[in-house]
Each structure stands twice: as structure tokens, then as C-alpha cells.
N, C-alpha and C positions, 0 to 999 in steps of 0.2 A: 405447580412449581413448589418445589420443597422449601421450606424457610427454615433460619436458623434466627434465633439471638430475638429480642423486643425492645426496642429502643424508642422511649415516650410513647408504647402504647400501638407502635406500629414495628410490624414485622421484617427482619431484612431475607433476602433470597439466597440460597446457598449460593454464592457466585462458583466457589471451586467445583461443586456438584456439575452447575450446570454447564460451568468450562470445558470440563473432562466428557462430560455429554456430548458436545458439541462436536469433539475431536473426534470420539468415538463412533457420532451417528452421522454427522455430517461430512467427515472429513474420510475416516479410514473407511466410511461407508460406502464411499463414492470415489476410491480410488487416489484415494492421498498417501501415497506410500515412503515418502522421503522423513528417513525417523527425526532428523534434524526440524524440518517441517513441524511437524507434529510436536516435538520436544518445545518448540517454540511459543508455538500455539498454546500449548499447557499451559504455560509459563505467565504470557503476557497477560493481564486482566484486560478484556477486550471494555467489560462495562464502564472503567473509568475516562475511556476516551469519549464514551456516548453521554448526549446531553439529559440531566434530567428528567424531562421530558420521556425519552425512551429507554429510559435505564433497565427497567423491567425487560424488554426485551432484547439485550444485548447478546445473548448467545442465539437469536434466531436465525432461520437462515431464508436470511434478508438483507440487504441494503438497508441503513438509516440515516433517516436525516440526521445532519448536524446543523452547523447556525450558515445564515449566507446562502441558502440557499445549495448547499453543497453536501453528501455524503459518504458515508463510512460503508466501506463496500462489504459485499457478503462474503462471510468466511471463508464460503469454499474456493470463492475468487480467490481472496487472497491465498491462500494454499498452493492452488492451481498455479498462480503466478509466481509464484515464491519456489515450487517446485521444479518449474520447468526454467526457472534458472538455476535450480543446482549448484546452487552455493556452498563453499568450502570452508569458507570462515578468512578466507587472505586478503579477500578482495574488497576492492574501493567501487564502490556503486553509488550512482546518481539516482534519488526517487523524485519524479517530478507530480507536484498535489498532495502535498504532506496532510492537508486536513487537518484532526486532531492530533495526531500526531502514531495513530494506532498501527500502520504496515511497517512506518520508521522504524518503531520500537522491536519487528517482528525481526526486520532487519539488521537490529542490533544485535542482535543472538545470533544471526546466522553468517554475517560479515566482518571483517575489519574496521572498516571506516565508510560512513555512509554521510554525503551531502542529499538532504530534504528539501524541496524546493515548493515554498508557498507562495501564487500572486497576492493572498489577502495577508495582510497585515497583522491582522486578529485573530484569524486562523495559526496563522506562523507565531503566535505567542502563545496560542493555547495548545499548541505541539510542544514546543520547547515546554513550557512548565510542568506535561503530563511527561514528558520524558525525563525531566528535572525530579517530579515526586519518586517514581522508580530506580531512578540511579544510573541509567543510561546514559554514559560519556560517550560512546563513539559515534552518535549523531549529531551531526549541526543543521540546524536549520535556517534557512537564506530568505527572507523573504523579498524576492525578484519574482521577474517572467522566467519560468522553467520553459516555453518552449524554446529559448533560444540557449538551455544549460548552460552552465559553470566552468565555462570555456577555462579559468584559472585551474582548477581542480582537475582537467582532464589530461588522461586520457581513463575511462571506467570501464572496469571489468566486465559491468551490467549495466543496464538504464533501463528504469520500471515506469512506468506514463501510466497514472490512476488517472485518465482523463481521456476522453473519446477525439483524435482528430481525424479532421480532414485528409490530411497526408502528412509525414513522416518529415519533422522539424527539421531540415538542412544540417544546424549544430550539431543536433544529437546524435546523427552519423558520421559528423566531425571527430565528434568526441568521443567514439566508441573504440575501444583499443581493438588491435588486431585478436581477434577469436573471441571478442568481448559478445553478450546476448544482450541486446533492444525488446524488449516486451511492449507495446503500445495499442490503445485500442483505435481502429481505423475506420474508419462507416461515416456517417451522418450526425447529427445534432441526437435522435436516439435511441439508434440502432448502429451497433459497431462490431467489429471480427478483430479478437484478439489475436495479434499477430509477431511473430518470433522473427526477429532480423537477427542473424550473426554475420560477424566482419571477418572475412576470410582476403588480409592484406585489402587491396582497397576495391575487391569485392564483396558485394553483400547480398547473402540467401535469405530469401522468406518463406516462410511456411506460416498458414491460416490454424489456426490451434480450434476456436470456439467462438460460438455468437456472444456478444456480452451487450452491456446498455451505461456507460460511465456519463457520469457529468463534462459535459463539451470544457477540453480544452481551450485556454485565454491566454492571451498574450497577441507576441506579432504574427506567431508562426501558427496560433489556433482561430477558433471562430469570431469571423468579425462580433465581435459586441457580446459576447458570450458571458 
């Protein structure tokens, strides 16, 4: 890892180096073509939403813990999901599992207005103030149950579930606007298939995208006791 700067004697990590790394080996590597995407990803510092703890390792390509027993998904997930909604910049999208507050932020670059939906309470503060130090206004975060969405805020262009459930929260298809894309991952407690719902009037196409492994969905509509 290349370092820059000494501060008390201890070295800091080129984070830009290893950002642009990142994008470049893991992302345009493996088929991340949407330049918006990418422009994104440049952009947002992924390391500040990781805990101390794994800071060093923030451009891996890897899953990492955060606090709560909860994580920050791998890059190229996010990418992946981020891409295959194809986002314009107009749209109002629902993100349910803000965590730190690190896909929000991704989505503030690529959307208009975006509602973040954390069940933890301390999570959903440390999303908001990591979105607060960056300057990102067009996110709000709610800290409620996401799997029953933000029935006030809807109808969404998109709706992103960084959380593995059982089946497909009722609201959330409530809430999805006519030609709107549902991203969710669906499987087991941890093992799940990332899967692409669109609302065509008040029917809705699926299609199976990729295997993934997200932190079980909570609330009414996720895993008992999760």
C-alpha cells in the first residue's frame, strides 16, 4: 500500500491512489460500465464511512464490518446495484439499510432526492453526520423499519434493499412507481439472489441478476428476530 504524509510518527495510506484502484481493477475490471457509476465511485471517500478498526482496508474487495453487527458492502456490489438501476439524476429513490451511510452518499451523485432508511438508531446518526461532513443535501435519513418503506414519500423511481429477505416487503411494491426498478436481495438468512423487480402498471417482472450474501433484513416484513 502506498502511503502519503507522517502524522506523529505514523503513516497515512494514499486513499485517492487507492480509490481510483479500486474503480479501475475492481470495478471497470469486472464489467462496471455505467460512467456515472464510476464518476461516483471516484468521488465518494469509501474509507470514511469504515470503522477505525478496518480503515486500512477500505478499498478491498470485500464486505466490512461496521458496528452492530452490520456491514458495508463490497464495492463491486455496490456498483453492480447501482448500475443496474441506471440512474439519470431525476429520480426520487428509497435506500432501505443506510448503515454508515456509504451507498446513500453514492446515490447522492447519481439521483435527485433520496430517502435512507436505518432500523438502528446509531447507525442512522452516523449516516447522517458522514453525509453531513461531505456536503450531501439530497439525502435524508429516517431512522424507522425500511421494510415497511416510507409510505409518505412514495411513489420511487427505485428502491435499493442492502439487506437479504425472505420475500419481497408488500409496501415496497406498494410504493414503487409505474416503470419504477426494486433491487432486493431474496434467499435465506446467508445466502440470497439479487433480484430486479420492475412495475409495469400494476404488474411486476423479475428477473434473478446474481448470488450475493447481505445482512438479514429486520423489521415486520424481514427475519423474525434478525
Amino acid at each position: 500500500m502506498k502511503t502519503v504524509g507522517n502524522i506523529h510518527g505514523v503513516t497515512a495510506p494514499d486513499w485517492d491512489e487507492l480509490r481510483h484502484g479500486m474503480v479501475e481493477k475492481q470495478l471497470q475490471g469486472r464489467g462496471i460500465v455505467d460512467a456515472r457509476v464510476l464518476e461516483a465511485m471516484r468521488r465518494v471517500p469509501r474509507h470514511l464511512f469504515v470503522p477505525e478498526a478496518h480503515r486500512t482496508h477500505s478499498y478491498d474487495d470485500r464486505a466490512l464490518s461496521i458496528d452492530f453487527g452490520q456491514t458495508i458492502s463490497q464495492p463491486f456490489m455496490n456498483a453492480l446495484m447501482l448500475q443496474t438501476l441506471a440512474l439519470a439524476g431525476t429520480e426520487k429513490v428509497l435506500e432501505i439499510g443506510s448503515g454508515t451511510g456509504y451507498q446513500a452518499a453514492l446515490l447522492g451523485h447519481l439521483a435527485k432526492e433520496i430517502h435512507s432508511i436505518e432500523i438502528l438508531p446509531e447507525l442512522a446518526a452516523q449516516a447522517r453526520a458522514n453525509l453531513a461532513a461531505l456536503g450531501i443535501t439530497n439525502v435524508t435519513v429516517h431512522p424507522i423499519d425500511g421494510s415497511e418503506g416510507l409510505s409518505e414519500k412514495a411513489p420511487f423511481d427505485a428502491i435499493l434493499v442492502a439487506a437479504g429477505a425472505p420475500d419481497v416487503p408488500p409496501a415496497l411494491l406498494e410504493q414503487l412507481a409505474p416503470g419504477g426498478k426494486l433491487l432486493i436481495p431474496l434467499g435465506d438468512r446467508k445466502l440470497q439472489a439479487l433480484t430486479l423487480i420492475i412495475r409495469n402498471d400494476s404488474r411486476f417482472m423479475r428477473e434473478t441478476l446474481t448470488p450475493c450474501a447481505f445482512v438479514p433484513l429486520r423489521g415486520a416484513f424481514g427475519w423474525p428476530q434478525a
